[in-house]
Backbone bond lengths (Angstrom), bond angles and torsions (degrees), N, CA, C in turn:
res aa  C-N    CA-C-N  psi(-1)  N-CA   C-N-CA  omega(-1)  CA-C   N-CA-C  phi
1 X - - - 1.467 - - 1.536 110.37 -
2 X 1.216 106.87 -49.72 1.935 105.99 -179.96 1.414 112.17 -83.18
3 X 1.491 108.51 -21.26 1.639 96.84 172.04 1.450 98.33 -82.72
4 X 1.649 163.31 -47.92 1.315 157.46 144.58 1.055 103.52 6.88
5 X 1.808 122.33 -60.60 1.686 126.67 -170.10 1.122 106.21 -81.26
6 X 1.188 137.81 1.72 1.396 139.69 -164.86 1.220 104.92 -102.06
7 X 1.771 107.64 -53.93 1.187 110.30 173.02 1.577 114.70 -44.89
8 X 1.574 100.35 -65.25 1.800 115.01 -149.39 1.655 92.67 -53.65
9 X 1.520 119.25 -29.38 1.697 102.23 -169.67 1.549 104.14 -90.45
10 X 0.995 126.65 -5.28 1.706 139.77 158.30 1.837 100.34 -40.43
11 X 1.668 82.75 -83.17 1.644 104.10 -167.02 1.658 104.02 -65.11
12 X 1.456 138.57 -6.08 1.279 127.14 169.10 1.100 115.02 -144.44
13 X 1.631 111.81 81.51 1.249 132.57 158.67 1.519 114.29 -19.50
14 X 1.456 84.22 -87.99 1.585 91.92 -175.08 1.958 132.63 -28.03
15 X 1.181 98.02 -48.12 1.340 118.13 172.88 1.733 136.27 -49.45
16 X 1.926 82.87 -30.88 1.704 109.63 177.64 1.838 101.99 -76.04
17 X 1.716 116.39 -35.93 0.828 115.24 -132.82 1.999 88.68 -114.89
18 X 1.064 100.47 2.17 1.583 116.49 165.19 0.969 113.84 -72.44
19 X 2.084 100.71 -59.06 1.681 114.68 -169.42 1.536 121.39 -73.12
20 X 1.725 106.29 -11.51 1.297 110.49 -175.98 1.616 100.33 -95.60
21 X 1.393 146.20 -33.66 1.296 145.07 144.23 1.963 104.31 -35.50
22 X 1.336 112.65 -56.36 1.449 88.36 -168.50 1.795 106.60 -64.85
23 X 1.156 123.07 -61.07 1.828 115.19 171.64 1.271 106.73 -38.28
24 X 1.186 131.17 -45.02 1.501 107.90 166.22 1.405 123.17 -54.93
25 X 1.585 127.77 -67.20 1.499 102.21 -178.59 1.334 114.55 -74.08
26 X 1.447 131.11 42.77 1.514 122.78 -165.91 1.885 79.00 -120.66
27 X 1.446 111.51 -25.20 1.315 107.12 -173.85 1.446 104.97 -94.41
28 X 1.066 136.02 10.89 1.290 151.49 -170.45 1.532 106.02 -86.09
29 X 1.624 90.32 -67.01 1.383 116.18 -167.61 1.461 114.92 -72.48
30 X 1.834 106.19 -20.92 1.703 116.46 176.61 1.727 93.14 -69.01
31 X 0.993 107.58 -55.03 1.784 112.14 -165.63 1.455 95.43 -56.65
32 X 0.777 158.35 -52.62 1.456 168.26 -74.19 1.939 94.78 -131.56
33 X 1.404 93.97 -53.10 1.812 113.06 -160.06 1.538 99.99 -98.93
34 X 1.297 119.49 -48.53 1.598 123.92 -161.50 1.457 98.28 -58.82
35 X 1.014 109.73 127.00 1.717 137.09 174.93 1.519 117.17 -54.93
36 X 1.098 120.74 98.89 1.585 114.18 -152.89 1.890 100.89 -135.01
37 X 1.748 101.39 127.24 1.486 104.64 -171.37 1.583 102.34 -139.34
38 X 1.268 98.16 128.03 1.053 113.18 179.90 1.589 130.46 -52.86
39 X 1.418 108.23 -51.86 1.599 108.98 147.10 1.676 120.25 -117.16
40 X 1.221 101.21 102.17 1.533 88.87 -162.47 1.626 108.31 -80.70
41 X 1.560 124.62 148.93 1.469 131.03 159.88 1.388 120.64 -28.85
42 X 1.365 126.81 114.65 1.329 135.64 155.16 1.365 115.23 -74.48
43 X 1.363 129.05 145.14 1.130 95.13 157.24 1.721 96.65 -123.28
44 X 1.551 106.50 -174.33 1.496 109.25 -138.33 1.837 90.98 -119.40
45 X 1.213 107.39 176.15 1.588 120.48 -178.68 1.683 101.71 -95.28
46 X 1.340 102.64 46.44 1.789 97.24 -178.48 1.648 109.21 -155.27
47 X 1.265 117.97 151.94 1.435 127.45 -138.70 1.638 89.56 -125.55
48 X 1.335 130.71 133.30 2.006 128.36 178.15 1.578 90.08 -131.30
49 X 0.873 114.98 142.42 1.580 137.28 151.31 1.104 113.16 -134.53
50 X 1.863 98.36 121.00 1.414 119.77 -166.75 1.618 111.55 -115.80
51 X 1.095 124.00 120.69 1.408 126.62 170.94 1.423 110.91 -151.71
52 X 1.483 108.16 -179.55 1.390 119.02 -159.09 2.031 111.61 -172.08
53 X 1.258 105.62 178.79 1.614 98.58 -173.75 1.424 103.15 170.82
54 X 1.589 92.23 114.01 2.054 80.26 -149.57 1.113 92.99 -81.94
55 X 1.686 107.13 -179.33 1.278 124.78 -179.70 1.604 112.18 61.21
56 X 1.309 109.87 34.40 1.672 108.77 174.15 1.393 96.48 -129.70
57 X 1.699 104.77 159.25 1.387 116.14 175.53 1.604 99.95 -77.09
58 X 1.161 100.95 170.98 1.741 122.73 159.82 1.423 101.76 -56.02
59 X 1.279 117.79 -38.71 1.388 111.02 -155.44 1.892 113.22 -99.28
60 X 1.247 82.78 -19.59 1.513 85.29 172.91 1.784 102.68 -96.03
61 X 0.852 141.64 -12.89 1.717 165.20 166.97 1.605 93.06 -45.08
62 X 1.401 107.91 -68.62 1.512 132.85 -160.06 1.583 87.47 -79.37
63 X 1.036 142.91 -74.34 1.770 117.19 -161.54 1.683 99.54 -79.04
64 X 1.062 138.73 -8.85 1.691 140.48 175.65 1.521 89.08 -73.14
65 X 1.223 136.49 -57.04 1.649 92.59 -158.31 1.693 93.03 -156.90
66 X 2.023 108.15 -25.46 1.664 90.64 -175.77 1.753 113.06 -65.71
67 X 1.139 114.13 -33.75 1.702 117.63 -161.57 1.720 87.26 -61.22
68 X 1.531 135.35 -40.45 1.222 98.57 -153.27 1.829 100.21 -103.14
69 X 1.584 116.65 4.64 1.118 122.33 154.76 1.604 122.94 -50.70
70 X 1.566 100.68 -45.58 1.565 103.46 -172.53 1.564 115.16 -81.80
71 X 1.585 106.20 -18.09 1.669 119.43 -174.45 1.569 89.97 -47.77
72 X 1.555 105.04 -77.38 1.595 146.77 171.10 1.561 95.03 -13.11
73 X 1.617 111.54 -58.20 1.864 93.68 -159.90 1.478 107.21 -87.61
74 X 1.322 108.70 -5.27 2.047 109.09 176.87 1.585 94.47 -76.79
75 X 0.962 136.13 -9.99 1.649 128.15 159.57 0.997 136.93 -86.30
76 X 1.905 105.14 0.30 1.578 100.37 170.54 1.567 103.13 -114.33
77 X 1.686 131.96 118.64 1.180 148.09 -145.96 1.030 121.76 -82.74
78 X 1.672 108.53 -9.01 1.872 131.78 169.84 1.717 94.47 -76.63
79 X 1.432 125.02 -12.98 1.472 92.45 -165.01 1.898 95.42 -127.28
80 X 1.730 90.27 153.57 1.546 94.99 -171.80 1.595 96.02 -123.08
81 X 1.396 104.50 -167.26 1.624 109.00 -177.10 1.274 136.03 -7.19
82 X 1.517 103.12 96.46 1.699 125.48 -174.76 1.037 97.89 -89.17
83 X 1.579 114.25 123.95 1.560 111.19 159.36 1.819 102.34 -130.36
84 X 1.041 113.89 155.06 1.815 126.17 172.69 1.385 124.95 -130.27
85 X 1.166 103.10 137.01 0.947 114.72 -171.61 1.728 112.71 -117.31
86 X 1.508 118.77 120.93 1.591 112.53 -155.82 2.155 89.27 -134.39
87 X 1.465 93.17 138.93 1.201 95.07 162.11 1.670 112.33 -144.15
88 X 1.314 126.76 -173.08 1.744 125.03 -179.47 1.799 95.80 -60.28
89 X 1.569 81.24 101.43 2.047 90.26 162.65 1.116 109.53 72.66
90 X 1.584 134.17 24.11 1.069 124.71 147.83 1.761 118.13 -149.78
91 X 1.578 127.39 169.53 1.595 113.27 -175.29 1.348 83.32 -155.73
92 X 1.887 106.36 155.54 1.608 120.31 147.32 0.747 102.65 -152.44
93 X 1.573 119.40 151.61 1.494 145.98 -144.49 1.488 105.43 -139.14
94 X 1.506 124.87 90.74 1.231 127.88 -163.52 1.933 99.39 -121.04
95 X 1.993 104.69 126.45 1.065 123.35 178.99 1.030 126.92 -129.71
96 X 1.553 128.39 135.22 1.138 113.19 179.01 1.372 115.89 -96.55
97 X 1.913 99.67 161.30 1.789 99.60 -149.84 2.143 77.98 -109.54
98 X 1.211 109.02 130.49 1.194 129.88 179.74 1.709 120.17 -70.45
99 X 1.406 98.65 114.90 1.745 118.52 178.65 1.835 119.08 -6.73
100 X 1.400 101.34 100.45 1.801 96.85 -165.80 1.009 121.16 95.33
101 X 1.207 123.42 -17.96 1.873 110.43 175.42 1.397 115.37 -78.78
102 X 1.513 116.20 152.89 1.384 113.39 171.84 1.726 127.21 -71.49
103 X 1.249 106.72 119.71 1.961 99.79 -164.90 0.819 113.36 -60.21
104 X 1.475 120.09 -40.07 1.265 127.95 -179.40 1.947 131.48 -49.89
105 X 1.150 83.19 -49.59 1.881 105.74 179.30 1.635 76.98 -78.84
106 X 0.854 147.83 -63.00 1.556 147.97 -148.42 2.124 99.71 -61.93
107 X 1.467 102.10 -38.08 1.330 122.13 -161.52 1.897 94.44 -63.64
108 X 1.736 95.04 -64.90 1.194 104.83 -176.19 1.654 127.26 -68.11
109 X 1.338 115.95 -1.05 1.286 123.96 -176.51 1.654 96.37 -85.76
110 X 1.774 120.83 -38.77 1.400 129.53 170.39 1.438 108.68 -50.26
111 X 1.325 123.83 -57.62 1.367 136.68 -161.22 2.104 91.36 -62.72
112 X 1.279 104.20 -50.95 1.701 100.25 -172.37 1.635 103.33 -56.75
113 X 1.548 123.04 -46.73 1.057 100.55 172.73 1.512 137.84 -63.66
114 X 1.340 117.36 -28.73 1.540 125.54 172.01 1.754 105.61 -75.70
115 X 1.120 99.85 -5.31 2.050 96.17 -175.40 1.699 84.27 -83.60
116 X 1.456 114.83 -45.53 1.876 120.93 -171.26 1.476 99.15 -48.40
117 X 1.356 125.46 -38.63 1.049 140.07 -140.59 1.681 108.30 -94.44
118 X 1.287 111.04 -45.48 1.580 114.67 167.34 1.648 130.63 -61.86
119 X 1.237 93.77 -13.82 1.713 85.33 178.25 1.618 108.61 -94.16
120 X 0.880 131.32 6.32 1.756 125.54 147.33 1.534 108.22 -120.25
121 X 1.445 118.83 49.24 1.476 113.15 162.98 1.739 81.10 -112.05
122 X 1.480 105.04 148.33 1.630 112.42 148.19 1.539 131.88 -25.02
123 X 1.559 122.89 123.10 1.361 97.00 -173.01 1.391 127.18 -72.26
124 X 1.266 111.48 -22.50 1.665 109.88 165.74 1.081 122.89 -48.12
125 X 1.730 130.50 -9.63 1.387 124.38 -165.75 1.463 109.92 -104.98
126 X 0.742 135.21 133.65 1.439 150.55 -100.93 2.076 68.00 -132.18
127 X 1.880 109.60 143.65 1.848 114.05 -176.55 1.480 94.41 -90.45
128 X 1.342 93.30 142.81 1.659 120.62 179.24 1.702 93.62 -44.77
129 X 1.287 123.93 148.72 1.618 130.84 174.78 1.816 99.08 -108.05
130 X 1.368 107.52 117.83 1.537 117.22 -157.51 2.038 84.06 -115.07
131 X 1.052 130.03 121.55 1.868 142.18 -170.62 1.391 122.47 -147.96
132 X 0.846 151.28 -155.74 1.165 140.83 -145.98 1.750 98.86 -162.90
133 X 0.726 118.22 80.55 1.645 129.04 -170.52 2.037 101.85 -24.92
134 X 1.411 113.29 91.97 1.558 110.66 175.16 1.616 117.20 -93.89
135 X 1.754 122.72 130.17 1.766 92.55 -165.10 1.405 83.76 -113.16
136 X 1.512 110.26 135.28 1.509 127.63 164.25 1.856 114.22 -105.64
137 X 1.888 81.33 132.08 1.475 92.95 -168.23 1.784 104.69 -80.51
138 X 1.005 133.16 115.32 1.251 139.89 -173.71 1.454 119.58 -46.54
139 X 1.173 144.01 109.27 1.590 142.44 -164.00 1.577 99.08 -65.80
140 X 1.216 119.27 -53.42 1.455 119.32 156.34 1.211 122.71 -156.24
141 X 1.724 98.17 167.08 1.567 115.88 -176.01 1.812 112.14 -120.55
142 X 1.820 101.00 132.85 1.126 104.62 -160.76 1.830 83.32 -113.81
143 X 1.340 128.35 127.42 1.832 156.24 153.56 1.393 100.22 -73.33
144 X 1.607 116.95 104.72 1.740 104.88 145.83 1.498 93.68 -105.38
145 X 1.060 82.63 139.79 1.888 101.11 144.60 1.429 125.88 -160.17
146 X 1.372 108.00 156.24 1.259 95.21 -174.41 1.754 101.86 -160.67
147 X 1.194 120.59 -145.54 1.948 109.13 -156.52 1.742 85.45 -127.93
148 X 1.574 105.50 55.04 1.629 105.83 167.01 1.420 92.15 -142.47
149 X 1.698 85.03 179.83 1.355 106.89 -175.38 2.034 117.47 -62.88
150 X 1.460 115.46 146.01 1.210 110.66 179.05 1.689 108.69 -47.62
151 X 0.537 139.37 -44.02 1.275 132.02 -157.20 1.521 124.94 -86.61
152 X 1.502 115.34 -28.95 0.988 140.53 156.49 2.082 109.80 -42.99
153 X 1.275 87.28 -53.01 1.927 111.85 165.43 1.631 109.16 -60.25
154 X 0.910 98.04 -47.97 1.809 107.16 -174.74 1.616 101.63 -65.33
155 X 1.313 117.44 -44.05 1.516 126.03 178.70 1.971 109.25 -59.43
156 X 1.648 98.14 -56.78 1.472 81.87 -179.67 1.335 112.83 -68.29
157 X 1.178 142.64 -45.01 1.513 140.06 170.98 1.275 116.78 -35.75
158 X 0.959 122.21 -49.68 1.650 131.93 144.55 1.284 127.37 -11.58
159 X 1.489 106.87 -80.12 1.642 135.51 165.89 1.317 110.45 -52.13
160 X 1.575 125.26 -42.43 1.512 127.76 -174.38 1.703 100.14 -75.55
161 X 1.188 132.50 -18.24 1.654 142.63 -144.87 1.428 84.04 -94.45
162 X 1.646 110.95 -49.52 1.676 120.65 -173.13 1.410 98.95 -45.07
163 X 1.596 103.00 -62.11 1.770 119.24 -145.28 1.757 98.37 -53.58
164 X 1.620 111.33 -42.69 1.317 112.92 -168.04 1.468 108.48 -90.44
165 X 0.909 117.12 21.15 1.554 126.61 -175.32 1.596 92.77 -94.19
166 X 1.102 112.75 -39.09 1.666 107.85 -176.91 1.544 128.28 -54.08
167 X 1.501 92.00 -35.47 1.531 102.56 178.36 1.373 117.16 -82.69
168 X 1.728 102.46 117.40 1.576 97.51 -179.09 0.850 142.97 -86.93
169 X 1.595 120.09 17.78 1.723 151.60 160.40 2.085 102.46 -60.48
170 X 0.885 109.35 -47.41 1.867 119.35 162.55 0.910 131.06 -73.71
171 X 1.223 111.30 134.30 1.702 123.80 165.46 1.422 95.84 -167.59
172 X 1.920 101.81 161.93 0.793 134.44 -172.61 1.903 102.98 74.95
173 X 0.995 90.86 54.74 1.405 99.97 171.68 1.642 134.91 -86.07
174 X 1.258 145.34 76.47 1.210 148.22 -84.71 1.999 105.52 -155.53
175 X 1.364 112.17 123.80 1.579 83.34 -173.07 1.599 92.53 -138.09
176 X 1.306 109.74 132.38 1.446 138.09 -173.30 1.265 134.06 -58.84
177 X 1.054 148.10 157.56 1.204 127.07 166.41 1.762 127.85 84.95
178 X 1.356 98.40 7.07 1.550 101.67 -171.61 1.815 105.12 -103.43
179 X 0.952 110.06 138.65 1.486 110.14 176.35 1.088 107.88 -161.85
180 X 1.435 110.56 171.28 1.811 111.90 -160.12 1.380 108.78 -62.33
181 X 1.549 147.37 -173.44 1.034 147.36 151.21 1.213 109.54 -93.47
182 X 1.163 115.06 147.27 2.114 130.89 -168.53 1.672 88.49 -137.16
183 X 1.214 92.15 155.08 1.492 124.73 -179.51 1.505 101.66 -95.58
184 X 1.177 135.08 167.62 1.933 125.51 165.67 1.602 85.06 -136.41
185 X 1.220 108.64 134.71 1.984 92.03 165.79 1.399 99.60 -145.73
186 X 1.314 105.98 103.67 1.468 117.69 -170.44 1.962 97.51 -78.56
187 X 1.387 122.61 129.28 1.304 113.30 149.25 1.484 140.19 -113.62
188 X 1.059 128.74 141.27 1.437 145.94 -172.07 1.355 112.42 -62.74
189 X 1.436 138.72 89.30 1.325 136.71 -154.64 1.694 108.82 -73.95
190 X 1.795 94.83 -41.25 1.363 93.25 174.29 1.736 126.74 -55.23
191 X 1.365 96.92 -38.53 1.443 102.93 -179.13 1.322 117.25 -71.07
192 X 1.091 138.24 -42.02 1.522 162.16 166.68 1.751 96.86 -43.72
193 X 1.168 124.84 -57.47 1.322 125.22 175.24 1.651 120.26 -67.31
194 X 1.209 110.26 -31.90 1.943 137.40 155.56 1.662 82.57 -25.91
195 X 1.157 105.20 -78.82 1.754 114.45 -152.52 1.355 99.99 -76.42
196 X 1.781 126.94 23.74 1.334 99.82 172.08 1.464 123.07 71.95
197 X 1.326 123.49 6.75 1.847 127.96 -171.34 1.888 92.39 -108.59
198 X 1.216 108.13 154.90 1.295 114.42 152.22 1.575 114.70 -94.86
199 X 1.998 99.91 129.31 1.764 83.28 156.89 1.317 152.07 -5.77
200 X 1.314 101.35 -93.76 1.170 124.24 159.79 1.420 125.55 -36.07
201 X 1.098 154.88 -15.45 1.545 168.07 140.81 1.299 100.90 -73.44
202 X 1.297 133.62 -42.99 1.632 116.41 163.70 1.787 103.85 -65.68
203 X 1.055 128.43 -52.55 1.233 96.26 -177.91 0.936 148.76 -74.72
204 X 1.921 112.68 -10.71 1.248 117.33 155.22 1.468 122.89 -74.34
205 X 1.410 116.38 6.52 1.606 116.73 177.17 1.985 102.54 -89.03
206 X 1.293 112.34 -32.32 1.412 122.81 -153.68 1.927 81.69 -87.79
207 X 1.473 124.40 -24.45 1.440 114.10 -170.98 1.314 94.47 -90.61
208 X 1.134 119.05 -30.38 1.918 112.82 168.87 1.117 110.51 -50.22
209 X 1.414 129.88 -52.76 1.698 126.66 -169.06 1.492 105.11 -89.80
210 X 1.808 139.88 5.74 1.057 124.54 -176.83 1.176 120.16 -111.10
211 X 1.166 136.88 20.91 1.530 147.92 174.77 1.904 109.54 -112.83
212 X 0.908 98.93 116.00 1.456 101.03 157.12 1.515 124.63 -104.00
213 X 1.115 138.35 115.49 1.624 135.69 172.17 1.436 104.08 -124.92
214 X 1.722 93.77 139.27 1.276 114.52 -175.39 1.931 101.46 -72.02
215 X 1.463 104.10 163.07 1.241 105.06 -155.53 1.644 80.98 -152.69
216 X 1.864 97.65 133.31 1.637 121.51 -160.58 1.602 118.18 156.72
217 X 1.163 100.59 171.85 1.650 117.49 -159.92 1.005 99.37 -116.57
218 X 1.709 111.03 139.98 1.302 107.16 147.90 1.542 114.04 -148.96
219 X 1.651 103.44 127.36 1.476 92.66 -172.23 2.154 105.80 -115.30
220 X 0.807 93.82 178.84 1.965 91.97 -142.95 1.847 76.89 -152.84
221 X 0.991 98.93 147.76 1.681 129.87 174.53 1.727 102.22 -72.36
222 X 1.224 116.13 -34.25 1.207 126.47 169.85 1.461 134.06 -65.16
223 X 1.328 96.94 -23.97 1.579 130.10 163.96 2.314 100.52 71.56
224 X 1.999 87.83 71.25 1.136 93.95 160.48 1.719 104.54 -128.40
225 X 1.509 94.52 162.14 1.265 133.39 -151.48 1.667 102.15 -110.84
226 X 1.343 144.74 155.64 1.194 129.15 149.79 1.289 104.87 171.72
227 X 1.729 105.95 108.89 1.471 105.75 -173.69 1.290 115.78 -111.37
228 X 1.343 128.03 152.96 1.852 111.67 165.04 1.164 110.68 -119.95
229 X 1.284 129.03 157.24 1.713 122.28 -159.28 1.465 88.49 -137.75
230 X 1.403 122.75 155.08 1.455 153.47 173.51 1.516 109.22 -67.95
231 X 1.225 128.50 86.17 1.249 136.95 140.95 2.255 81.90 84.49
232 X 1.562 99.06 176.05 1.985 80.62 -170.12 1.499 100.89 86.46
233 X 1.371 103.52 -159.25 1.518 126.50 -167.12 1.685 81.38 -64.88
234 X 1.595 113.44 153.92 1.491 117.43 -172.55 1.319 91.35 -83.11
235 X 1.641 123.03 -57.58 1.282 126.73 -167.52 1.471 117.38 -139.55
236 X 1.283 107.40 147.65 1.743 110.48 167.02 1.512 105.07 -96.88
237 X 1.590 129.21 155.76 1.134 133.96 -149.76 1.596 108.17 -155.92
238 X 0.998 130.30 117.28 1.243 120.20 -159.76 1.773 102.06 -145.37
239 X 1.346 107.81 113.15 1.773 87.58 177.40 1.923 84.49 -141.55
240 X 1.567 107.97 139.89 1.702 113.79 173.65 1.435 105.80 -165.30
């Protein structure tokens, strides 16, 4: 049999030298199409649910819908260490999915609980996004800095985010370093006592004036309640 093939490509040159031109441009044309990434997306053994609802506190955030999200995911036995993370008008709920289980069935068992979960959220509020934690290695990273103020920095990063936004070879274009602005207000105990004040009564006067919460109604077929009040009690809370 292999001396037969040995022969026939002996006696027909030509034929060998066709078939070895066609695998060549056949490998041409494979390279050419096949989808090729330099660092490609993993994705990971961990579960995020991301939602939000503006104009709400953290605290009304957390009894509105994360506490009974997390009740919900300690009952499904594929998933281990829930932690959350909640700030004004927004939450994510990141879990890890346990050694051997399927993510997928694991994914969609998350999604049933946040589907339970939307029909007594407000309808304006947009359903928690329940995914599969994927980590992408960044093709590159662009550092400004320079001898100004942060924010000034935050602005061009900004402006540069625009410029590369144009090109439609990119995405996930992402810029670092931004976080809310905080106040620091260091006080002088000695001096504070100068004037005869106690500490402590200055700082519960300075926590009276440092909260702002948005303040509003919302009434729902479901018959929820949820108010935020101006500095005072943080929030009124109403669920029946």
């Amino acid at each position: 049999m292999i001396r037969n093939f040995i022969q026939f490509s002996i006696e027909k040159p030509l034929l060998n030298h066709i078939l070895l031109l066609f695998i060549f441009m056949l490998s041409i044309f494979a390279y050419i199409n096949i989808p090729k990434e330099i660092f490609p997306p993993t994705q990971m053994d961990k579960i995020s649910i991301a939602g939000g609802y503006a104009g709400t506190s953290a605290d009304i955030l957390d009894k509105m819908v994360v506490q009974t999200i997390e009740e919900d995911l300690q009952n499904i036995n594929e998933l281990e260490s829930i932690k959350t993370s909640i700030k004004n008008g927004s939450f994510t709920i990141k879990a890890d999915i346990k050694t051997g289980s399927n993510n997928i069935s694991v994914l969609n068992d998350v999604k049933d609980v946040v589907s339970s979960v939307v029909k007594d959220l407000p309808s304006d509020m947009s359903e928690p996004l329940a995914k599969i934690i994927t980590h992408d290695f960044p093709l590159t990273l662009i550092a400004l800095s320079g001898d100004v103020d942060k924010r000034v920095l935050l602005q061009r990063a900004n402006e540069l985010k625009s410029e590369l936004a144009k090109f439609k070879d990119l995405t996930n274009i992402g810029v670092r370093g931004d976080s809310d602005e905080e106040l620091d207000i260091r006080l002088n105990n000695e001096k504070i006592k100068a004037y005869g004040l106690q500490p402590s009564l200055v700082v519960n006067a300075i926590k009276n004036i440092s909260s702002i919460f948005p303040v509003g109604t919302i009434k729902e077929k479901s018959h929820h309640l949820y108010i935020s009040t101006y500095n005072g009690d943080k929030y009124y809370y109403r669920y029946w």
